[in-house]
C-alpha positions as CSV (number, residue, x, y, z in Angstrom):
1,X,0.0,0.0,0.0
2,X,1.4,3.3,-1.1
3,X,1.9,5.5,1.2
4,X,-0.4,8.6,1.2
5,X,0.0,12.1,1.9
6,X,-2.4,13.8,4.2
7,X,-4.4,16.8,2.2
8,X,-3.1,19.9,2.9
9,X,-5.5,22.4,4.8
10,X,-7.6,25.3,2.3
11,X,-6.2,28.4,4.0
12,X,-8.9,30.4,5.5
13,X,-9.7,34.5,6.4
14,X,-9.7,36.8,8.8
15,X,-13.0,35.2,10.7
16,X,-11.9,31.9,10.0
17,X,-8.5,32.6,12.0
18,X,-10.5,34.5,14.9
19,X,-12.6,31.3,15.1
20,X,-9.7,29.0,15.3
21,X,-7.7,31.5,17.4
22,X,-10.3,31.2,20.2
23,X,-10.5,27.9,20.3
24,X,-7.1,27.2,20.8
25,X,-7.0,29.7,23.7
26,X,-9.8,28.0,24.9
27,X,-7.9,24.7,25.0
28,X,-4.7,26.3,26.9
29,X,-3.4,29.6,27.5
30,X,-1.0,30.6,24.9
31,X,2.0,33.4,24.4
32,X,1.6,35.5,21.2
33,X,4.3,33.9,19.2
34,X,3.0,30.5,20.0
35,X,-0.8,31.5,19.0
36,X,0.9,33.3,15.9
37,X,2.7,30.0,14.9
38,X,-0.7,27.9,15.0
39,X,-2.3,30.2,13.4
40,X,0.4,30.3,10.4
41,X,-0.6,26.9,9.4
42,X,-4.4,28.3,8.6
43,X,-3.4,31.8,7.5
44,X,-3.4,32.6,3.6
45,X,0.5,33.1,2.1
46,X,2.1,36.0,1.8
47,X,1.1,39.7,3.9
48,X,-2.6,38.9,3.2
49,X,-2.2,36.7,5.8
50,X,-0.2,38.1,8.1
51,X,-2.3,41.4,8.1
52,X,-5.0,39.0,8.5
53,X,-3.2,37.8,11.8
54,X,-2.2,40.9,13.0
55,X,-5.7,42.1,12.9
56,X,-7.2,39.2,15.0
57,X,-3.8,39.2,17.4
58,X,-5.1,42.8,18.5
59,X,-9.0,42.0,18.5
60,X,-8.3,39.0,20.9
61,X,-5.9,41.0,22.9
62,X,-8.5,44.3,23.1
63,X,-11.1,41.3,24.2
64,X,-8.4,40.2,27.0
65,X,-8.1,37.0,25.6
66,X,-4.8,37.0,24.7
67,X,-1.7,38.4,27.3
68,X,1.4,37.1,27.9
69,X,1.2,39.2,30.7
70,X,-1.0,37.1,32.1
71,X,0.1,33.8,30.6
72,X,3.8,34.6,32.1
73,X,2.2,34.7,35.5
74,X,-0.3,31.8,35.2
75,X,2.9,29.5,33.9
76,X,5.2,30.9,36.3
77,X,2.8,30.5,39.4
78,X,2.6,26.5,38.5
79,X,6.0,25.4,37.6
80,X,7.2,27.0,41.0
81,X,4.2,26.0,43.1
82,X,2.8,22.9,41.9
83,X,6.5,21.1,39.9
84,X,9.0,23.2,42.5
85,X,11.0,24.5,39.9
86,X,14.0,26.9,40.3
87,X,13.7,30.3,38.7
88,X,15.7,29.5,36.3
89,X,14.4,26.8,34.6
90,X,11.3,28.6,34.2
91,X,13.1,31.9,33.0
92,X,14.2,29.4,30.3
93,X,11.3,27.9,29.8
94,X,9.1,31.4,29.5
95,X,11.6,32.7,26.5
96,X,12.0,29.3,25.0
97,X,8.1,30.2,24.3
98,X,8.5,33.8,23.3
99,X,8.1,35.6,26.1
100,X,10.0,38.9,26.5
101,X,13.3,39.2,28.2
102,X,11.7,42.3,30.4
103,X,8.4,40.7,30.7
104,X,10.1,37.3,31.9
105,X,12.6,39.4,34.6
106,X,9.3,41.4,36.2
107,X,7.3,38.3,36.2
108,X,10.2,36.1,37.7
109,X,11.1,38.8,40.2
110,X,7.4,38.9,41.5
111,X,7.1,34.7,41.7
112,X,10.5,33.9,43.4
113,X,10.6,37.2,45.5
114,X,10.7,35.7,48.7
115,X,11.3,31.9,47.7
116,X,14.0,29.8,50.0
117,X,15.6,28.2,46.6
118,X,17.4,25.5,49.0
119,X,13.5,25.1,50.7
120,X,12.2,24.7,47.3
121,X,15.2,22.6,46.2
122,X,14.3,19.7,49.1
123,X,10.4,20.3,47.8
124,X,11.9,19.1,44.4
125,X,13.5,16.5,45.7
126,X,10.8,15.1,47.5
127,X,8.4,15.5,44.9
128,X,10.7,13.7,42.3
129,X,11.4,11.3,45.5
130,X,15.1,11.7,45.1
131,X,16.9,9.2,46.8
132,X,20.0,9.7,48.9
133,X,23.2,8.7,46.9
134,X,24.4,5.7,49.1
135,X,27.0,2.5,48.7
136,X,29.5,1.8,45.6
137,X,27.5,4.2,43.2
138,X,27.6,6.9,45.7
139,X,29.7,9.2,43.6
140,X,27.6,8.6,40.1
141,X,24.6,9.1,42.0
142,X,25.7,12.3,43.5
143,X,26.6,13.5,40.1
144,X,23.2,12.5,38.9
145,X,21.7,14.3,41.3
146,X,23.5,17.2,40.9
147,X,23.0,17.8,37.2
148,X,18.8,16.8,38.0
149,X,18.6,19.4,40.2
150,X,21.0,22.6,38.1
151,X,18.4,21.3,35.4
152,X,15.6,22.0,37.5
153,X,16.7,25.4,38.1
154,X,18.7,25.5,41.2
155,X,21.7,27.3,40.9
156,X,24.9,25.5,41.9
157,X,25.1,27.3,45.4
158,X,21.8,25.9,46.4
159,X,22.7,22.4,44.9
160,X,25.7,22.1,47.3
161,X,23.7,23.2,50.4
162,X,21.2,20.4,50.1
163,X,23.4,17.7,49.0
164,X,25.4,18.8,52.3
165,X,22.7,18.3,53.9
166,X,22.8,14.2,52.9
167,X,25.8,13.9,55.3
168,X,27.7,13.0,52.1
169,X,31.9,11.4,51.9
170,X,33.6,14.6,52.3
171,X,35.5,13.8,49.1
172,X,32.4,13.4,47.3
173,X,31.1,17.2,48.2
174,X,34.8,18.3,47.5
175,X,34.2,17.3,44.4
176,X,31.3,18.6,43.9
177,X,32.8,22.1,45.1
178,X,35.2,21.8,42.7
179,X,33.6,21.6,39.5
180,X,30.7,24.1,41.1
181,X,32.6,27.1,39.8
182,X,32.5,25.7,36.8
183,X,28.7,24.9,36.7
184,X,27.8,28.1,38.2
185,X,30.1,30.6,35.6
186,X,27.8,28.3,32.9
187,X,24.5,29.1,34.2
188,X,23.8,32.1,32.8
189,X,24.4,31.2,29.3
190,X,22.6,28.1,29.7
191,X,19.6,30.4,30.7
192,X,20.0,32.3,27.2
193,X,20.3,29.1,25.3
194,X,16.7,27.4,24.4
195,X,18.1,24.1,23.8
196,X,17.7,22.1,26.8
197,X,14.1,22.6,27.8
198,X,11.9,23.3,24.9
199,X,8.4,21.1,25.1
200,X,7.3,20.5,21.5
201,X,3.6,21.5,21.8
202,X,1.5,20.3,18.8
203,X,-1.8,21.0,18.0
């Protein structure tokens, strides 16, 4: 059986987008660029369509359906709260989805102003039920842990506190110490880089 090619969608107006544009906010929250990307598969070629986008973009925003204001916050609020995230996996997570660099700061600043990051750290490690690096595999484990938890956000100063905090071989937190400098210069790029995190969201 040959193999056959699905038939490509008849591109569709103005109303048509506005229809289709609401229902997928209806479905989720969505940043601009995301909703702009969905609605690029339906949109006719060429500026026709993207005046055509740009008009409904603005109609759903005057409505208040559209913010990513709003979205920031709302995503923000449960990736700390409900996954106990660091802030910055979420600031990476929040641009990798087209959030402004500003937008992302203001709403970051306001979520994680008076977090504990080594509190919210142990919260992620219970959650995830993270188990205490123990016996011949000690050292791999440790590392393991490590690099699960600078992925979740921590930074590399809170990493060390709470591993400490498993009453650890000396020589494996010594280790740890001394690749942290390492880790922590890193962080900052790794926050600008949308490589490591992006979810592939399809319609």
């Amino acid at each position: 059986m040959g193999f056959v090619r699905a038939k490509k969608r008849e591109p569709v107006g103005e109303a048509g987008l506005f229809e289709y544009a609401v229902g997928a906010l209806a479905r989720r929250m969505r940043t601009e660029r995301d909703l702009r990307r969905l609605m690029k598969t339906r949109a006719e070629e060429g500026e026709t369509g993207i005046q055509a986008m740009d008009r409904v973009v603005v109609r759903l925003k005057e409505l208040g359906y559209l913010s990513d204001e709003r979205f920031a916050e709302g995503y923000a609020r449960v990736r700390k709260e409900s996954e106990k995230l660091g802030r910055r996996r979420v600031q990476q997570d929040l641009m990798s989805k087209g959030v402004g660099k500003e937008l992302v700061a203001t709403t970051l600043e306001a979520a994680y102003e008076d977090v504990d990051e080594v509190a919210l750290a142990r919260q992620y490690i219970a959650r995830k039920r993270m188990k205490q690096p123990s016996g011949e595999n000690a050292q791999k484990e440790t590392a393991r842990a490590m690099n699960r938890l600078l992925r979740a956000g921590f930074s590399s100063r809170s990493v060390f506190k709470v591993l400490r905090e498993w009453e650890l071989p000396e020589e494996l937190v010594e280790g740890m110490d001394a690749g942290g400098a390492e880790v922590e210069e890193g962080e900052d790029r790794a926050g600008d880089s949308d490589g490591y995190w992006r979810q592939n969201e399809k319609e």
